[in-house]
N, C-alpha and C positions, 0 to 999 in steps of 0.2 A: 201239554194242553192241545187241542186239536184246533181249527181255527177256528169252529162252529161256537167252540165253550170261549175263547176271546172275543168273537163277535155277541155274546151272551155277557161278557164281561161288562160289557160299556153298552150294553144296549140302548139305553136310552140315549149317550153322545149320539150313536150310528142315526137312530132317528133324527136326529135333530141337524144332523147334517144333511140326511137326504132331503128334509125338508127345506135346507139354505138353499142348497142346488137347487132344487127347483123355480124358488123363488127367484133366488140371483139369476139364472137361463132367464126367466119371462123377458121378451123385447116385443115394440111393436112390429118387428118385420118378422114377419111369418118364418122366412128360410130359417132364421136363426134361431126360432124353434124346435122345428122341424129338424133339421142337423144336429142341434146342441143338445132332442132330446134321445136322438137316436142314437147319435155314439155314448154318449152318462150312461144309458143305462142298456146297454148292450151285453151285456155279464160279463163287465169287468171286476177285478180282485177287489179291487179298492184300497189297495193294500197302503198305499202312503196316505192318502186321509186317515188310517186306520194307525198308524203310527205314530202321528200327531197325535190323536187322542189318547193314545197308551203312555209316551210319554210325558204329555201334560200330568194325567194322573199319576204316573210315577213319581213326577216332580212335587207333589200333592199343591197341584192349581186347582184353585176353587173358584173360578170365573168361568165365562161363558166363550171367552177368545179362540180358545181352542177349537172350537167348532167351528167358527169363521174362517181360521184359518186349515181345518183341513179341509174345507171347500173349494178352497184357494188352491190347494196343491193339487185338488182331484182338475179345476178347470186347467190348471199351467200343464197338468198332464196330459189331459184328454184335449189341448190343442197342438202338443207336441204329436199326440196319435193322427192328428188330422193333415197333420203336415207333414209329418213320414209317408205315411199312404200316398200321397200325391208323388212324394221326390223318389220314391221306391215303387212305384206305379203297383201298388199292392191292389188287388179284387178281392180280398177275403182278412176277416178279425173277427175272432172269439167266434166262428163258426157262421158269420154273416158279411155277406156283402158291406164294402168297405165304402165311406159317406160320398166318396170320390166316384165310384163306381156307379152309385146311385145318381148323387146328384152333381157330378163331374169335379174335376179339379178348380175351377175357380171360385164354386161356392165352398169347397173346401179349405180352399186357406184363405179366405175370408173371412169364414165362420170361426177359422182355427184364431185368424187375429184377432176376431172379437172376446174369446175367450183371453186369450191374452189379456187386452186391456180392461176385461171385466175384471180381472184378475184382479191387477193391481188398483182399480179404483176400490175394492176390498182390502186389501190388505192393509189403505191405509184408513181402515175406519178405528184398529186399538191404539191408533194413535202412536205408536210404539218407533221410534229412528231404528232400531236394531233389528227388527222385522223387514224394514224396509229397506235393510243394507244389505240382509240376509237375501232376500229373495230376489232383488234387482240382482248384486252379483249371482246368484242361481241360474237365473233366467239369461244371462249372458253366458255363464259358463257353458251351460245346455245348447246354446247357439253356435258356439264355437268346437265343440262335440262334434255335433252336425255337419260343420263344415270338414272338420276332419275324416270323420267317416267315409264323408264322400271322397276325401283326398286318396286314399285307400282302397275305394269302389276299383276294379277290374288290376290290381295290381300284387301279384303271386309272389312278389318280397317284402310283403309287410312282416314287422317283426311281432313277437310278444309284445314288446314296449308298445310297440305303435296302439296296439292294439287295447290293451291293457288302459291304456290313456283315454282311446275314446270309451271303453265303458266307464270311466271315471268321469268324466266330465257329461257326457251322454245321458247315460241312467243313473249313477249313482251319485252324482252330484243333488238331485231330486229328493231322493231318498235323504240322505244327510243334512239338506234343506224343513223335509218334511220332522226329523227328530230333533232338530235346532229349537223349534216353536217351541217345545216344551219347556226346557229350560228357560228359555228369554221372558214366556210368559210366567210365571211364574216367580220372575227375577230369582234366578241363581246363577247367573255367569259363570259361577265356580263351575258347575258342571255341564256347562254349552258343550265344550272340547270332547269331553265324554263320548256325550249324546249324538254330535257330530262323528264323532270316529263309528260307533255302531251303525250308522244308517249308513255311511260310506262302504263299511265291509259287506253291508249286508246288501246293499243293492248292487256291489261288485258280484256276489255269490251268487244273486238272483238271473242277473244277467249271464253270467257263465251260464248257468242251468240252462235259460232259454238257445241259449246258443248249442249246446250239448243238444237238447230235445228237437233241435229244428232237423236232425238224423235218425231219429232215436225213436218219435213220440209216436203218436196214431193222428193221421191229420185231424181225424175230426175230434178227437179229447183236446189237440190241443187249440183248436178255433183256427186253424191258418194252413196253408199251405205246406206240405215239405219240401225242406229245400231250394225254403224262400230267398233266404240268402244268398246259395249259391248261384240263384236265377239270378238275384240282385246283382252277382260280383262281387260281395261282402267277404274278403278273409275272416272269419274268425275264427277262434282257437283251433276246434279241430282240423280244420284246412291248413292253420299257421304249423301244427303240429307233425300234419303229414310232410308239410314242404321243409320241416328242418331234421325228422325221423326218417323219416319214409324211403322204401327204394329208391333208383335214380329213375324206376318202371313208373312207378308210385305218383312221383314228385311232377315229373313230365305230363301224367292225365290229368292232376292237381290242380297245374300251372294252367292246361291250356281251358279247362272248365271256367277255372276264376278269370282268365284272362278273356275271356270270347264263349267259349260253348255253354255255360249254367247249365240249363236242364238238360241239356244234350245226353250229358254226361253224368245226371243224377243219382242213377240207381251202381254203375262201376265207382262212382266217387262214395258212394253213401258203404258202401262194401270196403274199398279200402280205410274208412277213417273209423268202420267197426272191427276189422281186421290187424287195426298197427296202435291200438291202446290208446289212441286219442280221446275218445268217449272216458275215458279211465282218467287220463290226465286232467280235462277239463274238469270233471267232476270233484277229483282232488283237490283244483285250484278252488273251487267253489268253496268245497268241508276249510278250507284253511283259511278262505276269507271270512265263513261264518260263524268259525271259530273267534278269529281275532274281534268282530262283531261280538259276540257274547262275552268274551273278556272286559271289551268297553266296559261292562256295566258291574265289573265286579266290587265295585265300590255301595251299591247300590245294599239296599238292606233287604232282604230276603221280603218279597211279598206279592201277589195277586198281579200286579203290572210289571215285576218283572220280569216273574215266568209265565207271562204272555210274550215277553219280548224276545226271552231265550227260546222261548217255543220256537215263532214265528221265526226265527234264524235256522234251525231244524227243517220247518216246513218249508222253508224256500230253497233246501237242497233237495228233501223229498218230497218229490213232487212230479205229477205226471202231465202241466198243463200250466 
């Protein structure tokens, strides 16, 4: 299935959620309009509200929850977006000046905490303790990501593991969060662990990707920068790849990019990690995590949501953006 025929799937959920957004965003303080409606609908994927809904229905939930809470995921996300931009001094997302850039850093993670607490004054309208254990530890684990990341920022011995961890907790902890709802609401417990394991692989796969494309993409299909990261100081895989493959020629431009020069060194470093099979490797880790994601579900009964979901595990290895 393509994404176009999933988002056809559930059409009416998708309405009904952009409609929560909107409503849930209205505040009487102008900025927080103005910020909250600018980055929501900036053409982003939507892809984990989009996952709550698929799963719900796979779980066959017949209630209205699920919509509220993939609302929920889309604000707990797009405050996390607001708040990366500022600590990664980012100018550019999905092809546009970044909220930070616009209207500085401290309406920025402002705005980003108000989504936060918007958040959860949602989440706890189904009334539901296991939503709210779910997402509170989420939203902690995601913080603690963050902190790691940064621990990592300008440091050319980070390992796989290390690295590996923060996309776990970072991005895919979200994701795992986002296909938990269905289960819970729906009350099947039985297969929370399931649903949880797919979104975990699958937002591990997704993020490899992005990490792989930040070398790879065309800036502007992919809305950002290239070789944002390495401006960043970010090891990720393909850089970790080079510095444990790679010549000792290799390993030494690697090191001193990530340690001090980023863009300096863009376009020799962006050569060497298409030259030593990294791009290759990364990708592979990807097809293997989104493999192990589409197994998740092999219990599941052949039907309409859940080759949406095995799609959707396909589409987030292929993919140009």
């Amino acid at each position: 299935m393509t994404l176009q025929e999933i988002r056809t799937l559930i059409a009416d959920d998708i309405h009904a959620v952009d409609q929560l957004i909107l409503t849930r965003l209205a505040s009487d303080v102008v900025l927080i309009n103005q910020i909250g409606h600018y980055i929501i609908h900036n053409g982003g994927k939507r892809l984990r509200p989009l996952l709550t809904l698929l799963c719900a229905r796979a779980c066959n939930y017949q209630g209205q929850d699920h919509r509220l809470m993939a609302a929920v995921i889309e604000f707990i996300h797009t405050s996390t977006l607001l708040h990366d931009d500022v600590v990664d001094e980012s100018d550019t997302r999905r092809g546009n000046k970044t909220a930070n850039e616009v209207w500085g850093n401290a309406a920025s993670i402002l705005v980003g905490d108000f989504l936060y607490s918007r958040s959860f004054e949602m989440m706890v309208e189904p009334g539901n303790l296991r939503i709210m254990q779910v997402m509170s530890a989420a939203t902690n684990v995601i913080a603690e990501g963050e902190v790691l990341q940064l621990l990592n920022v300008h440091d050319a011995d980070t390992t796989e593991a290390r690295y590996m961890e923060v996309i776990h907790r970072k991005t895919a902890k979200l994701f795992e969060a986002a296909t938990q709802m269905g289960p819970i609401l729906a009350e099947q417990p039985s297969l929370e662990m399931a649903f949880a394991a797919y979104g975990r692989h699958l937002g591990a796969a997704f993020q490899l990707v992005d990490d792989a494309l930040d070398y790879t993409a065309d800036a502007q299909e992919l809305g950002k920068n290239i070789g944002d990261d390495l401006a960043e100081g970010k090891p990720t895989l393909p850089l970790i790849y080079v510095m444990q493959y790679g010549t000792a020629e290799d390993q030494a431009l690697v090191r001193r990019a990530i340690e001090s020069e980023g863009m300096n060194l863009i376009e020799p470093v962006s050569q060497i990690i298409l030259n030593s099979g990294a791009i290759d490797y990364t990708y592979n880790m990807a097809q293997r995590e989104a493999k192990l994601a589409q197994d998740a579900l092999d219990f599941l009964p052949d039907n309409e949501y859940k080759r949406a979901l095995l799609s959707l595990a396909d589409l987030a290895v292929n993919r140009r953006h």
